[in-house]
C-alpha positions as CSV (number, residue, x, y, z in Angstrom):
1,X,-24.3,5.6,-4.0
2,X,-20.7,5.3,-3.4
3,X,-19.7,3.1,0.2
4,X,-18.3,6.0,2.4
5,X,-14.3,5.5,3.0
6,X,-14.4,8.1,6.3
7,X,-16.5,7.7,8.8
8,X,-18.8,10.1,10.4
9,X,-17.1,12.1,13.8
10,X,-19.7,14.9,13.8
11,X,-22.2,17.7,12.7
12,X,-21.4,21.3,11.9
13,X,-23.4,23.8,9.9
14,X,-22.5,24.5,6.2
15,X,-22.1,28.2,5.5
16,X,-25.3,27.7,3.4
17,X,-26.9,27.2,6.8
18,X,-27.7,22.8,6.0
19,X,-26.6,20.7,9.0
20,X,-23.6,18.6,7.3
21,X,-22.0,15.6,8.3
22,X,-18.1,15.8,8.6
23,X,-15.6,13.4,8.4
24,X,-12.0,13.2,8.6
25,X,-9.6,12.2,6.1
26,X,-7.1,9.4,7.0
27,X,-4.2,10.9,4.2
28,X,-1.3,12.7,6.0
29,X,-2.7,16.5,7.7
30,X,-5.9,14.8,8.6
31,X,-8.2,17.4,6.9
32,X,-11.6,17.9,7.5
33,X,-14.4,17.3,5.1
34,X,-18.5,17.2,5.3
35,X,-21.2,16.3,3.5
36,X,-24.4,18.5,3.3
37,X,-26.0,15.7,0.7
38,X,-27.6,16.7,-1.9
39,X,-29.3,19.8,-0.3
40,X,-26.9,22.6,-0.9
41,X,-23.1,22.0,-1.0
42,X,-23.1,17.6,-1.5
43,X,-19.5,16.7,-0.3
44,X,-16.4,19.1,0.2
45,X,-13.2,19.2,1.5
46,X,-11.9,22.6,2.1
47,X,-8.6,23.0,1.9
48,X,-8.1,26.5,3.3
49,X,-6.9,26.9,6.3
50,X,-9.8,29.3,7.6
51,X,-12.5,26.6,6.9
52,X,-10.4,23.8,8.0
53,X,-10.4,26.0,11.3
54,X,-14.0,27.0,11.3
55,X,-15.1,23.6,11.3
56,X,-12.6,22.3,14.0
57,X,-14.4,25.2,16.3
58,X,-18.1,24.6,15.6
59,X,-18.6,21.2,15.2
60,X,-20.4,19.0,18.1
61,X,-18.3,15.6,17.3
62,X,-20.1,12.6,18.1
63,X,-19.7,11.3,21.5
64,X,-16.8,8.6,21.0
65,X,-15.4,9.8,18.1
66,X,-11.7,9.7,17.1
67,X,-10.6,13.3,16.0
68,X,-7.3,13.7,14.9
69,X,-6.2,17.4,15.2
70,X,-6.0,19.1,11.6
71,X,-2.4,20.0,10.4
72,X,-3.8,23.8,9.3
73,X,-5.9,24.4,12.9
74,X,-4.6,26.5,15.6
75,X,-5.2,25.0,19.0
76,X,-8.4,26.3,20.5
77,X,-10.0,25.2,23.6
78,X,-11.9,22.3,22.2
79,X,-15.5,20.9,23.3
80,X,-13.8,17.3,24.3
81,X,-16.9,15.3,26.8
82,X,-16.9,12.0,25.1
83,X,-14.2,12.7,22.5
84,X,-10.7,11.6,21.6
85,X,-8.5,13.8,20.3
86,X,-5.6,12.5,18.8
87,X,-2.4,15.0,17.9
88,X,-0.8,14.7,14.8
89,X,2.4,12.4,14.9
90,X,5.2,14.3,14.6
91,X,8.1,12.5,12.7
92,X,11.7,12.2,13.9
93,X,14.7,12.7,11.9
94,X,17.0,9.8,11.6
95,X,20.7,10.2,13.0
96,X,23.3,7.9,11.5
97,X,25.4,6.4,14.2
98,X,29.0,8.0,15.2
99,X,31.1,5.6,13.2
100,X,29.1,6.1,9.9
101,X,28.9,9.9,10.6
102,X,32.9,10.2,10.6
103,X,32.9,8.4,7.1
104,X,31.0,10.9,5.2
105,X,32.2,13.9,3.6
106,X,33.9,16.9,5.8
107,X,34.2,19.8,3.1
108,X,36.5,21.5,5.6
109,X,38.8,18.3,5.9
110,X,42.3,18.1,4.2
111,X,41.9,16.5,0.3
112,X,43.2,13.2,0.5
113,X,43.8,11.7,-3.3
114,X,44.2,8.2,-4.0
115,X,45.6,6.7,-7.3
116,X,42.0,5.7,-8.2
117,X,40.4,9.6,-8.2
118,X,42.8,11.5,-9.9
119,X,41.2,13.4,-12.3
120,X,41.8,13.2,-16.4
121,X,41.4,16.5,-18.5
122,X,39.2,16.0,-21.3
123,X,40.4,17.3,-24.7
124,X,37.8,20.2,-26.1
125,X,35.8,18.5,-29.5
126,X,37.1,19.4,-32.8
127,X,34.0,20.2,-35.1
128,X,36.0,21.2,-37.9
129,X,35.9,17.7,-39.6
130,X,32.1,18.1,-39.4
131,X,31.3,21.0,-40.6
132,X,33.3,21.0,-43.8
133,X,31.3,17.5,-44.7
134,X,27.8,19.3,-44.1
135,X,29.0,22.1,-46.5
136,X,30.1,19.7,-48.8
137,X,26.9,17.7,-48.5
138,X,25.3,20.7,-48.9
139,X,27.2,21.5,-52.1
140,X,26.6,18.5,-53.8
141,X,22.5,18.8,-52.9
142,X,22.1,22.0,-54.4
143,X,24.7,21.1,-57.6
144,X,22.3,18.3,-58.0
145,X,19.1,20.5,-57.7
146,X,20.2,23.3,-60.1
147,X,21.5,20.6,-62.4
C-alpha cells in the first residue's frame, strides 16, 4: 500500500454510512478528502462544494489537528476544543512604486512620437506573378499527361 502524503485530521461518516478517515490536501483551496478503505467508497476527494461542506460540518477532527478552512465552505460555527483552524491565506496584489507607475502607458495622455516609432506603410502583396506560374505549371502537367 501506497505511503499516505496527507495526514489524518479526523473522522466523518461516508454517505454509505462507513466511518472514514479524512484528510486535507496541501495544494492551493485546501480540499477535503477521506478514506473509507476498502469497505465501501476506498479514497475520494469531492470536489463539489456541498460535500466539501458537509464534511467541514460533521467531522470530529482529531484533538490537535491543523485544519485549514476549505476554499468552497461557508463559515459555520465550527466544533474547535483541541483544534487549529487555519484561514486560507489571502494573496495581495502587487503595486509598482509611484516613479515606475508614471512610466507606463496613459491611453488618455497626449501621443508623443519620436523619430524611432514612426510608423512605415506596408505595400499590399502582388500575387499576380504567382498565379500565372501555377497555371502555367499546371499547363505543362496536363500537356505532358495527355501527350
Amino acid at each position: 500500500m501506497a505511503e499516505r502524503k496527507n495526514p489524518i485530521i479526523g473522522h466523518w461518516t461516508c454517505p454509505n454510512g462507513s466511518r472514514a478517515e479524512v484528510s486535507q490536501t496541501a495544494r492551493r483551496g485546501a480540499a477535503l478528502a477521506y478514506d473509507c478503505g476498502n469497505e465501501c467508497c476506498g479514497y475520494t476527494a469531492p470536489p463539489g462544494r456541498g460535500m466539501q461542506q458537509d464534511i467541514w460540518d460533521n467531522a470530529l477532527w482529531l484533538p490537535g489537528a491543523t485544519v485549514r478552512k476549505p476554499s468552497k465552505v461557508v463559515d459555520t460555527p465550527e466544533k474547535t476544543e483541541g483544534v487549529t483552524i487555519e484561514q486560507p491565506k489571502q494573496t495581495e496584489k502587487v503595486t509598482a512604486p509611484a516613479a515606475q507607475a508614471s512610466a507606463d502607458f496613459d491611453p488618455s495622455a497626449a501621443a508623443e512620437e519620436s523619430e524611432a516609432e514612426t510608423v512605415t506603410e506596408t505595400k499590399p502583396r502582388r500575387w499576380g506573378g504567382f498565379i500565372a506560374a501555377g497555371v502555367g505549371v499546371a499547363a505543362i502537367v496536363v500537356g505532358v499527361v495527355t501527350s
